[in-house]
N, C-alpha and C positions, 0 to 999 in steps of 0.2 A: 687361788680362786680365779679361775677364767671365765669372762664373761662375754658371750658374745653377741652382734648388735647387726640387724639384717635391715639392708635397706639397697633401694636398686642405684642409689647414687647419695648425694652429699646431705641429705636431710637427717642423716645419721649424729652427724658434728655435732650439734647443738647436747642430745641428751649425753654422746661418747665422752664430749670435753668437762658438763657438769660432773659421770663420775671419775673423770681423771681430777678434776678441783677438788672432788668432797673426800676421795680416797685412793689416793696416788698410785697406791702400791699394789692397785688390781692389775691385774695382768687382759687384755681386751684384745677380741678378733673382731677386727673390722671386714664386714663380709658384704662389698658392694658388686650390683650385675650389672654393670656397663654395655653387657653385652645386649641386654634383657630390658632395659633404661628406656623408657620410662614403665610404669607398671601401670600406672593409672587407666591405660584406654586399655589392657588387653583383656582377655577373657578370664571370667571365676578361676577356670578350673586351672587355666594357662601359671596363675598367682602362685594356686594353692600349691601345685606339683613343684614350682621354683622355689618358693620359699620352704616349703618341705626338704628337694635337695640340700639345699642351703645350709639349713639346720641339721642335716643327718652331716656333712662333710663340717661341720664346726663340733658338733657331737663328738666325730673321729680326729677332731685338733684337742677335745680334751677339755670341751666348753663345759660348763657344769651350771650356768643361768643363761637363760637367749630372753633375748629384746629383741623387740619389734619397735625401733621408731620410728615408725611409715606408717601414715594412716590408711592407705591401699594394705599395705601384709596386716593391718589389727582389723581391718573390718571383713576383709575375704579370706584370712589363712590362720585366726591365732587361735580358733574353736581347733582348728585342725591341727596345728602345731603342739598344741598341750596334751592332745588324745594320744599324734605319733610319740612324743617323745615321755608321756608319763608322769604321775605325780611326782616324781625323786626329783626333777628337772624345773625350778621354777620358771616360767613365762611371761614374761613382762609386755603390752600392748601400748597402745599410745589412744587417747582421746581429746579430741580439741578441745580447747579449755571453754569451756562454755556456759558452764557449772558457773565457775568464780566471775567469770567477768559480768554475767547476768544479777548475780548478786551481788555486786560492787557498782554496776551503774544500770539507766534504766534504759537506756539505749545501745543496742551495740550490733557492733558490724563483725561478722565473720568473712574475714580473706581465705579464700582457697583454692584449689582448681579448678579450671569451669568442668572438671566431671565429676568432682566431691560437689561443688556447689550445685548441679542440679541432681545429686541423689538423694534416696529413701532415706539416707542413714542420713546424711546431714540432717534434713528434715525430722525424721526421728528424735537424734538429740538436741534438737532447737526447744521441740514440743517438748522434752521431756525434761531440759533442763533451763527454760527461758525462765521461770520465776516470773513471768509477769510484765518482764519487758521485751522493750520493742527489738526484735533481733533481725537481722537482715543481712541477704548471702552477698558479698561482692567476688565474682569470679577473678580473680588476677590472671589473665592469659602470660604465659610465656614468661611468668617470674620463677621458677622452677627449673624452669631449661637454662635460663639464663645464669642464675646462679649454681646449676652443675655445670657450665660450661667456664665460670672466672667470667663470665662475659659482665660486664656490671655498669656498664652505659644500658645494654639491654635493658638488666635489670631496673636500672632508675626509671628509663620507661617504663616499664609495665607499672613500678611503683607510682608514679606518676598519674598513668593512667585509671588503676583502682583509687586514687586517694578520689580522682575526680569524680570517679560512681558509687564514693563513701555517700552517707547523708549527713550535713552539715550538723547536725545536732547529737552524734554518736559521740557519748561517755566513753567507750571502748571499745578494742580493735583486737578480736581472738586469731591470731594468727594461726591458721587454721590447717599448713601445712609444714611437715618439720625442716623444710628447707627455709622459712621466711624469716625463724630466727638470728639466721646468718646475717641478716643485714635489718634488723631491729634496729640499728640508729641511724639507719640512713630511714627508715618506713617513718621512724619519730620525727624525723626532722621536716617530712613532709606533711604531714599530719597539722589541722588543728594545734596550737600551743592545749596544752593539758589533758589530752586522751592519752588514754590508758593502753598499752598493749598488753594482752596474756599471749601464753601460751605453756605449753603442755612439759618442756625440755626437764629442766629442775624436777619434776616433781616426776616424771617418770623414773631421774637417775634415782630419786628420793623412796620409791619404791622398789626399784633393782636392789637397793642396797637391804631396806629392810627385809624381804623375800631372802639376800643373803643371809643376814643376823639369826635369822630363823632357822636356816639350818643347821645353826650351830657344828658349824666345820670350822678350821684354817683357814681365816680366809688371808690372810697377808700372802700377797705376792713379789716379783721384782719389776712390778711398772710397766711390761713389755707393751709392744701395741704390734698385731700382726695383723695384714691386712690383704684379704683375698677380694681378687678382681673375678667375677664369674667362673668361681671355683681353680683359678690361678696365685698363686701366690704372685705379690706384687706393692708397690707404693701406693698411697694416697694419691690420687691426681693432682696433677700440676693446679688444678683450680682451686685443689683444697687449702692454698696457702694465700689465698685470696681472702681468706677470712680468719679471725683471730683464734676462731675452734682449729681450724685445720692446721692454722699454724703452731699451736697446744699440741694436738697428736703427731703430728709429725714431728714436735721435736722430743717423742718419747723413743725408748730405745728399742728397737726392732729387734723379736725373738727369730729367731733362724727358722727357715722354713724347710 
């Protein structure tokens, strides 16, 4: 069973390394566009047409489940991804946790981009799934870039700088973009002693897999991890060993390209 996982840089790691923990023996195409990096400011249609290639050249590697852990590819390209490639093909999306952390505390702060944090969609699932409490956007500028660059003094600043336009009274903290996981205990350390963080990684791998179980195929594989740089074959970037997901897939064994 090959699975593969579409993301325009390092936000990938977090759900990639959950399904290498929960099921080793999947065989996974890591499909990042460096080239393309960041995806967040560009245009709808610019997304949809990248991530579309993406998935047709993972399609022709032999993918047989695609992930999306990007919240820019689930909210502009996964209606379109599932029409191009069809029911036989399941589609796996990503949505900030917004859900559980609302219903776990009454206050809570959502970290993200300052272009997720001032969209429709954010705002949508605030309303939609706030339950009652108090929810509010902190933009993280430049935590993103930072951590697909390994740069991680940057990082601390920008962490730094959202902790300080947190509101001091927030039960929990949705991390709200899939790159923020990566440094989860560097964000908790700056944090309030006792807030919560969610986010989405675990449970999307947690759904990839049951969407596998369903098909009922073969799914045992030999563990490979191949990983294409804007439709290149090629390695994890230097930064992804920056963190202890990227150090997990890169020390899987690379299928020949």
């Amino acid at each position: 069973m090959i699975v593969a996982l579409i993301d325009s840089g390092l936000g990938m790691l977090p759900t990639s390394a959950w399904l290498r923990k929960l099921r080793p023996d999947l065989d996974l195409i890591l499909a990042l566009d460096p080239d393309g990096a960041p995806w967040g400011p560009k245009p709808e249609q610019w997304v949809i047409d990248r991530v579309l290639a993406t998935a047709q050249r993972c399609l022709d590697r032999g993918a047989e489940v695609i992930v999306l852990p990007c919240n820019t590819a689930s909210v502009t390209a996964l209606d379109h991804v599932r029409e191009f490639v069809g029911p036989a093909v399941p589609v796996v999306g990503t949505v900030p946790a917004i859900k559980p952390a609302a219903a776990a505390c009454e206050s809570v702060a959502v970290w993200a981009t300052a272009a997720t944090t001032a969209s429709r969609y954010q705002a949508d699932l605030i309303a939609k799934f706030g339950n009652g409490s108090s929810v509010v956007g902190v933009a993280c500028h430049g935590l993103a870039e930072a951590i697909d660059r390994g740069e991680r003094d940057a990082a601390f600043a920008a962490i730094a700088s959202a902790v300080e336009r947190t509101p001091d009274d927030v039960g929990g903290v949705v991390l709200g973009c899939t790159h923020y996981p990566l440094m989860a205990d560097e964000i908790a350390a700056q944090l309030p002693a006792g807030v919560r963080l969610f986010d989405s990684a675990e449970a999307v791998a947690t759904q990839t897999l049951r969407r596998i179980d369903a098909l009922n195929r073969p799914s045992a594989g030999e563990g490979t991890v191949e990983v294409f740089l804007s439709g290149r074959p090629g390695r994890l970037p230097a930064s992804a060993e920056a963190f202890p997901a990227g150090q997990l897939l890169a020390a899987g064994r690379s299928q020949p390209s």
